[in-house]
N, C-alpha and C positions, 0 to 999 in steps of 0.2 A: 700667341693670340693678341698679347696686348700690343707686341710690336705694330700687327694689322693696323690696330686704333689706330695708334697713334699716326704711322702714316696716312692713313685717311681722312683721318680729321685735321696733319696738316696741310693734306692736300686741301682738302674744303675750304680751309683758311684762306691760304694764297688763292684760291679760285674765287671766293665769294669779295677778299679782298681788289684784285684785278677787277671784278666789275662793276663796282660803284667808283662815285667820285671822290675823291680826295681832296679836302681840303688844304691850301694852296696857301703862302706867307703872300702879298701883294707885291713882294721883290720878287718873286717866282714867275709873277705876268711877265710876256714879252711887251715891251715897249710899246710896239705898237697896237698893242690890245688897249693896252692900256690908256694910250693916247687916244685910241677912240672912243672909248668908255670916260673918260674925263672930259672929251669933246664934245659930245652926246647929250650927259648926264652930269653936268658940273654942280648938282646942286644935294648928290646926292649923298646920304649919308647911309651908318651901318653897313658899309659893306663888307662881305665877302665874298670872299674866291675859292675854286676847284676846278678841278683837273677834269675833266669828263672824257675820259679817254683822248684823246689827241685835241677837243676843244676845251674851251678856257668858259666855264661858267659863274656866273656873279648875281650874284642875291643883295638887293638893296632897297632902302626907301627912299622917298622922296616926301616931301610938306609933312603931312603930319598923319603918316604911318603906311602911304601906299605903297606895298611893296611890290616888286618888279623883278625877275627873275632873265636871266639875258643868256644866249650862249654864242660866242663866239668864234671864228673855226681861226687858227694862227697868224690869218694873215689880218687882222683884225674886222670881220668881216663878221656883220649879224645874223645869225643863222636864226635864232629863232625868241622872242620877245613874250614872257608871259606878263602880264601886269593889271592887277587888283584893280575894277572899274566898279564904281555905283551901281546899283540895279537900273537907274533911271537912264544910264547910257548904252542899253541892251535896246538895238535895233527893234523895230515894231514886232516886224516878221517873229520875231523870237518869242516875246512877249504872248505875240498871239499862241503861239504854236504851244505855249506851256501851259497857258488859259485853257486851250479846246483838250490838250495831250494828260497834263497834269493839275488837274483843278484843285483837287486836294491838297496840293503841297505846297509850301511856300518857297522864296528865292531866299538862302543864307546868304551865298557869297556868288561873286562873279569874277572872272576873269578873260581877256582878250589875250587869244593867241595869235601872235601875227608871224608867219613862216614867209617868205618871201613877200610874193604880192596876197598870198591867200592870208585871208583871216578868219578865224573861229570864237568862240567863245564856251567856255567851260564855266556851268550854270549849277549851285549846290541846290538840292530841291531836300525840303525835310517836313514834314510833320510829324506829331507827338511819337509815332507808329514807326514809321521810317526813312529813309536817306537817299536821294539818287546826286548821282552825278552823271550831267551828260554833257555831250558833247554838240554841238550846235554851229551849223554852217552861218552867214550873215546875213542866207535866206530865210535862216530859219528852218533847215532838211536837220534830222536828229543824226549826228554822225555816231554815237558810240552812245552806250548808255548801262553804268555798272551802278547796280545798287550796294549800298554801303550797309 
């Protein structure tokens, strides 16, 4: 019986190991990841890098504390951009939509996700009580919305 355990829990191990990201020495980038990522983002600091299955992912800030979260697919090519925006730079449409949707709640944090030409924004909403986080087109349509 204990053998069972053991086997399955080291199964579990390498499985749950295989599907997150690993973090990555910055000799480990391919060059030209990295060359775009310096190209790009010359000013930025704190970074690091992971492996996210076949793309190369990089968490970093820029001025004074925005941090920015990037994935790139090998051939140095931006797959998908998240990056820490003010509240005041959330499109109207949003604004309203959280006014009429969520009046109760306030804006903690924000985020712009840019995936090719589409962009979204991921809006933290809280009061004393509780937590949402949604998801929000540039129209302002609610794409996802998970309470926390």
């Amino acid at each position: 019986m204990k053998k069972h355990i053991t086997i399955i829990a080291t199964a579990l191990t390498l499985i749950s190991t295989a599907t997150f990201a690993q973090e990555i020495n910055p000799s480990q980038v391919p060059s030209v990841v990295a060359n775009s990522f310096k190209k790009e983002f010359p000013k930025a600091t704190d970074i690091e890098w992971e492996l996210d299955g076949d793309d190369y992912n990089v968490e970093f800030e820029i001025g004074w504390g925005t941090d920015h979260e990037i994935w790139y697919d090998a051939a140095g090519k931006i797959l998908k951009h998240k990056e820490e925006i003010a509240k005041s730079d959330l499109p109207e449409a949003i604004i309203s939509k959280i006014a009429s949707d969520f009046p109760e709640l306030k804006i903690d944090g924000v985020k712009k996700i840019t995936e090719g030409d589409e962009i979204n924004y991921s809006v933290e909403l809280e009061n004393f009580t509780e937590e949402w986080k949604v998801i929000f087109s540039g129209k302002g349509d609610i794409l996802d919305k998970i309470k926390d």
